[in-house]
DRENDO-1510 file (C-alpha; in Angstrom, 1 decimal, always signed):
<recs>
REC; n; res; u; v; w
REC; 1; UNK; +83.7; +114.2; +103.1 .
REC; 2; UNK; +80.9; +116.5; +101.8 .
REC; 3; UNK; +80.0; +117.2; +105.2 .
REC; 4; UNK; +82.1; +120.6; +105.9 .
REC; 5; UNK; +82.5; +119.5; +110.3 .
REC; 6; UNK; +84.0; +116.5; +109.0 .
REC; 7; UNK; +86.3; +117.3; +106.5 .
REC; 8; UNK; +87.1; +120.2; +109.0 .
REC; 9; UNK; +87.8; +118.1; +111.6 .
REC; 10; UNK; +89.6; +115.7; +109.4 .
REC; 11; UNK; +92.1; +118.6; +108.0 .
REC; 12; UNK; +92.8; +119.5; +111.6 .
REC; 13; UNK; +93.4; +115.8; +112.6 .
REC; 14; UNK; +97.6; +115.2; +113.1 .
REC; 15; UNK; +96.8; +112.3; +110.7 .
REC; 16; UNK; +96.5; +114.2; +107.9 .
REC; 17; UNK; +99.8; +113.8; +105.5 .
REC; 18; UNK; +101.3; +117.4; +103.4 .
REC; 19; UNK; +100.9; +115.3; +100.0 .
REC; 20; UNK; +96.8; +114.9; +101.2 .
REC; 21; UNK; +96.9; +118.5; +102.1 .
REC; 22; UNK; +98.2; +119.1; +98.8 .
REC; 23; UNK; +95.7; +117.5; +97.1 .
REC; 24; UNK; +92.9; +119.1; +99.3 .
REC; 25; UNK; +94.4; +122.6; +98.9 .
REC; 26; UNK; +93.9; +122.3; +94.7 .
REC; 27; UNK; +89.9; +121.0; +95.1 .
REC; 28; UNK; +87.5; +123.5; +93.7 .
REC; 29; UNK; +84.7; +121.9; +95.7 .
REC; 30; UNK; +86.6; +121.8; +98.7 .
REC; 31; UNK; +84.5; +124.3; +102.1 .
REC; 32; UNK; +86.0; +127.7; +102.3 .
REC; 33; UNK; +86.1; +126.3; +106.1 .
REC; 34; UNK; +88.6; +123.9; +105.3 .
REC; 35; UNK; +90.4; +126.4; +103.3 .
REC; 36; UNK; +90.8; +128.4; +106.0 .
REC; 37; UNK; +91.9; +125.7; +108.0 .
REC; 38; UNK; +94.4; +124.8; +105.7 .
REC; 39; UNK; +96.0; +128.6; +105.7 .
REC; 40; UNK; +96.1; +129.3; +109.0 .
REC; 41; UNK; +98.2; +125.8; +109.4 .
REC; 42; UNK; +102.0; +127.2; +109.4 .
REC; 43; UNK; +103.1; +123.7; +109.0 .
REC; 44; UNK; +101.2; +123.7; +105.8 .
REC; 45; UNK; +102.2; +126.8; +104.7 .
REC; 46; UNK; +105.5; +126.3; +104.4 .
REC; 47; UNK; +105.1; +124.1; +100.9 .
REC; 48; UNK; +105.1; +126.1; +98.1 .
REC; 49; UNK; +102.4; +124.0; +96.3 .
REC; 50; UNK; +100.1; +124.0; +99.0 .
REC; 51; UNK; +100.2; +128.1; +99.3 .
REC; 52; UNK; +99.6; +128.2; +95.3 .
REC; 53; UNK; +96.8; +126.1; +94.8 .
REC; 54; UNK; +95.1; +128.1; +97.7 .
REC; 55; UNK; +95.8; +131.3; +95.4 .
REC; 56; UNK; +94.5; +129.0; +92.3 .
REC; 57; UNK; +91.6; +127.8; +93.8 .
REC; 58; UNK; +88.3; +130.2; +93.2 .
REC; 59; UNK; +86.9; +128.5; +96.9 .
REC; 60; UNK; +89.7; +130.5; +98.8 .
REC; 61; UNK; +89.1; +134.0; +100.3 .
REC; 62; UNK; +89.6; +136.9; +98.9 .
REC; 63; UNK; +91.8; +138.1; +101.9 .
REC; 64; UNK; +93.6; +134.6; +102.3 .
REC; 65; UNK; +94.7; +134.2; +98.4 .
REC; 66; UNK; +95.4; +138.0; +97.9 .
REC; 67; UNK; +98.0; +138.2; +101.1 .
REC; 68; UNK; +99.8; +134.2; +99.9 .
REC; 69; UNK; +100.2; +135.9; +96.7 .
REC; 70; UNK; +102.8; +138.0; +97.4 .
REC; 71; UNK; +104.8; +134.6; +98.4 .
REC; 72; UNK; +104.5; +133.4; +95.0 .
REC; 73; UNK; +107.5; +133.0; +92.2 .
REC; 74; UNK; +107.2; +135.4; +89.6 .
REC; 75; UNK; +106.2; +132.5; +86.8 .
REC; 76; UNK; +103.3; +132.0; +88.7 .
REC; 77; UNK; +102.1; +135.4; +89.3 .
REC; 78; UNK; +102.1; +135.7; +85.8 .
REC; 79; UNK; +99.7; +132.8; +85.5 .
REC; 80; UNK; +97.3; +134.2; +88.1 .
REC; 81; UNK; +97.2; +137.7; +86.8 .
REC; 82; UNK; +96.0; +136.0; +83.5 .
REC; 83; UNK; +93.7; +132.8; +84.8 .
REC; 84; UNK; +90.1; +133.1; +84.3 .
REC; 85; UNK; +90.0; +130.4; +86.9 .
REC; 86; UNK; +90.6; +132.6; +89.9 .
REC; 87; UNK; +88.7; +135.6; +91.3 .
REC; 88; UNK; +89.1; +138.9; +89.4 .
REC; 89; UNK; +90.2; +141.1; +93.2 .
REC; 90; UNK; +93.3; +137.9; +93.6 .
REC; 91; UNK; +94.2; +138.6; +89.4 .
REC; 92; UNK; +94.3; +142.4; +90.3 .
REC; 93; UNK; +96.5; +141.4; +93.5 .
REC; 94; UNK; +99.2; +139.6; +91.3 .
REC; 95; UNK; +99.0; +142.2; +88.9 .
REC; 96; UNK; +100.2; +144.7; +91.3 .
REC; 97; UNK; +102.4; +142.1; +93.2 .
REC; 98; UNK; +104.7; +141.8; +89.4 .
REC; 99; UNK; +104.5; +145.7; +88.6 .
REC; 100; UNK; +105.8; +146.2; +92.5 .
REC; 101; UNK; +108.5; +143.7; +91.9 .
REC; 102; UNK; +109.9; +145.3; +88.5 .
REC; 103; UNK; +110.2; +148.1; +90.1 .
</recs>
């Protein structure tokens, strides 16, 4: 729903299936209240996919994609440091996330 209380509402409902959440997690149009929603939902968090299309997505926070990067696989920190489809402060976070980790 375009209406942000809604689709808040509707993230937070026990309804709502990991595969939808998924899905939700990869929209670029998606409220950055339902992003936040959607990271500070541990059941959420523990799928992979759903913790890198938060870092892919430009809607997410600054604060929110730059601390999930660090939980990434080192294939797709590489793809983040180089997208021009995510925030430049998140790039600059993976960047420093694969120089820590060859060292």
């Amino acid at each position: 729903d375009s209406n942000r209380i809604v689709a808040t509402a509707a993230v937070r409902s026990p309804a709502m299936q990991e595969n939808e959440v998924m899905l939700l997690s990869r929209n670029r149009n998606l409220s950055d209240d339902v992003i936040r929603v959607i990271a500070s939902t541990p059941e959420w968090l523990k799928s992979y996919s759903i913790k890198r299309n938060l870092v892919e997505n430009p809607k997410t926070p600054v604060m929110i994609a730059s601390r999930l990067v660090e939980q990434l696989r080192e294939a797709d920190l590489r793809k983040v440091s180089r997208s021009k489809n995510v925030t430049g402060p998140v790039q600059e976070a993976a960047r420093r996330h694969l120089n820590r980790r060859k060292t």
